[in-house]
C-alpha positions as CSV (number, residue, x, y, z in Angstrom):
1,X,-15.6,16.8,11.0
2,X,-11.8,16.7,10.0
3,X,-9.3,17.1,8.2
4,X,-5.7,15.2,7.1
5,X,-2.9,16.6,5.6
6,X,-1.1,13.4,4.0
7,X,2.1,15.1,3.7
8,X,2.1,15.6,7.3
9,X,1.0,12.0,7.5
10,X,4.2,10.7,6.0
11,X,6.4,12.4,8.3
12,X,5.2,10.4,10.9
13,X,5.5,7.3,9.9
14,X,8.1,4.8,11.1
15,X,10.1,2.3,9.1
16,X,9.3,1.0,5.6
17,X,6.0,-1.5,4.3
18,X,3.9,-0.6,7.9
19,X,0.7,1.1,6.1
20,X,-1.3,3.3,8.9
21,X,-5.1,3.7,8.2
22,X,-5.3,7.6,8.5
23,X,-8.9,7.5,7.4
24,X,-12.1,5.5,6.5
25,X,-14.4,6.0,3.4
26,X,-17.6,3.5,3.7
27,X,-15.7,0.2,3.4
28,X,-12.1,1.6,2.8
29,X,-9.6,2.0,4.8
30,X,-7.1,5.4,3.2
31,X,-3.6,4.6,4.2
32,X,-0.3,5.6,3.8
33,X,3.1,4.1,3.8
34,X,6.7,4.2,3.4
35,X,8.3,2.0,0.8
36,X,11.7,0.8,0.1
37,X,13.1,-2.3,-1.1
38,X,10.8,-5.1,-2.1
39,X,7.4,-6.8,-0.3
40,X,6.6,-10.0,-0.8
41,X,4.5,-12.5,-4.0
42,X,0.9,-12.2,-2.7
43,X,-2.7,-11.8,-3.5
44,X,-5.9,-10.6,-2.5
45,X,-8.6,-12.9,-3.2
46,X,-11.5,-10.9,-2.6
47,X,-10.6,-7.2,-2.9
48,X,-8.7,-4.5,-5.3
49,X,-5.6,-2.7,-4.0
50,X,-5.3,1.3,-5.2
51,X,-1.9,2.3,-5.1
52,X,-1.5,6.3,-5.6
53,X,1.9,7.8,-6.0
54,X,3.1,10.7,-4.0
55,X,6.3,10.5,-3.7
56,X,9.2,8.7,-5.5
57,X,8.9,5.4,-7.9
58,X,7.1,2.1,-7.9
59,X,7.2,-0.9,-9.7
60,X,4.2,-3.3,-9.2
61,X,5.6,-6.4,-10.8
62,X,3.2,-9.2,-11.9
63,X,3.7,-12.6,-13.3
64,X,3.8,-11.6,-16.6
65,X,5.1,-8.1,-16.5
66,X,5.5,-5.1,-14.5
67,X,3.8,-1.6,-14.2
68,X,6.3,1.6,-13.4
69,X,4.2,4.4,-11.7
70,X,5.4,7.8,-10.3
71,X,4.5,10.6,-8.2
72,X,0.9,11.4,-9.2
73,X,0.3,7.8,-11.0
74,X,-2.6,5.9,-9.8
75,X,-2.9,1.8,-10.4
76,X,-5.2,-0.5,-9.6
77,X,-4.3,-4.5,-8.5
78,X,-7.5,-5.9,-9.2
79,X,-8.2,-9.1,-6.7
80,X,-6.9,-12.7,-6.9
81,X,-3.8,-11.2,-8.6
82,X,-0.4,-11.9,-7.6
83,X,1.8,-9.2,-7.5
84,X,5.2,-7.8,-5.5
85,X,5.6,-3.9,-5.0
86,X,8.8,-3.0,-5.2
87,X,10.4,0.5,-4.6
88,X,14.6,0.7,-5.2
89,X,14.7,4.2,-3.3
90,X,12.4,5.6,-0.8
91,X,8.6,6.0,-2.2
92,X,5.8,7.2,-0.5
93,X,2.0,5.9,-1.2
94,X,-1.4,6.5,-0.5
95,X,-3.9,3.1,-0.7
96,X,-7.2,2.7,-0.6
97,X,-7.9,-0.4,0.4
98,X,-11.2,-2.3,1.8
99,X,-11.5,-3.0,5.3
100,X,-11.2,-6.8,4.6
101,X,-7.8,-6.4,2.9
102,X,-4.8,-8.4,4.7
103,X,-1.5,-6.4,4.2
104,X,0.0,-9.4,2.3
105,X,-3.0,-11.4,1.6
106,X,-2.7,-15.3,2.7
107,X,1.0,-14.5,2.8
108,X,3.0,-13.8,5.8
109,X,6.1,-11.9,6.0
110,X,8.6,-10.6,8.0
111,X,7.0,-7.4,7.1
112,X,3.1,-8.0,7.5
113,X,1.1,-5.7,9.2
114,X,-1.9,-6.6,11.1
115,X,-5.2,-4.2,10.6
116,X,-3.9,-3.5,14.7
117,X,-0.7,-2.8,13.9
118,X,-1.8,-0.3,11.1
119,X,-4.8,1.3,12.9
120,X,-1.9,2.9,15.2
């Protein structure tokens, strides 16, 4: 048995869009991350994205609008739907994503994350 402390987990993250898997419930990864400045356009085909606010603001824009969450909002991408995260100061997030998910779906970035790179 254990425990995380997400708050703790933040602190030692490095840089900004590099998720790290700090946990694993059945088929989802729970990961945190850093966020600042923009992602990139992309999808997930197969699986939904939850985004959960901690820390700051986030804008999840989609093709034909844009959702505005803060600390404590929750949102759900649902799959095969295009959207760009976007974060104008420092935010901090918790996602719970399936193990299948690709950081940036068929798309890759400059700032794509492996599963590797985020298991670390």
């Amino acid at each position: 048995m254990k425990k995380c402390n997400l708050e703790s987990e933040f602190e030692h993250l490095e840089g900004y869009w590099s998720p790290r898997i700090v946990d694993q419930v059945n088929d989802q990864y729970v990961k945190v991350a850093k966020l600042k400045g923009e992602l990139t356009w992309h999808k997930h085909d197969d699986e939904d994205e939850l985004f959960y606010v901690f820390k700051g603001n986030l804008k999840i824009q989609y093709e034909n609008g844009e959702i505005e969450l803060g600390p404590g909002d929750l949102h759900v991408v649902p799959r095969n739907t295009m959207h760009n995260p976007v974060a104008e100061q420092e935010c901090w997030i918790c996602l719970i994503e399936t193990v299948t998910t690709k950081h940036t779906g068929d798309v890759v970035s400059p700032l794509t994350k492996s599963l590797a790179e985020q298991a670390r």
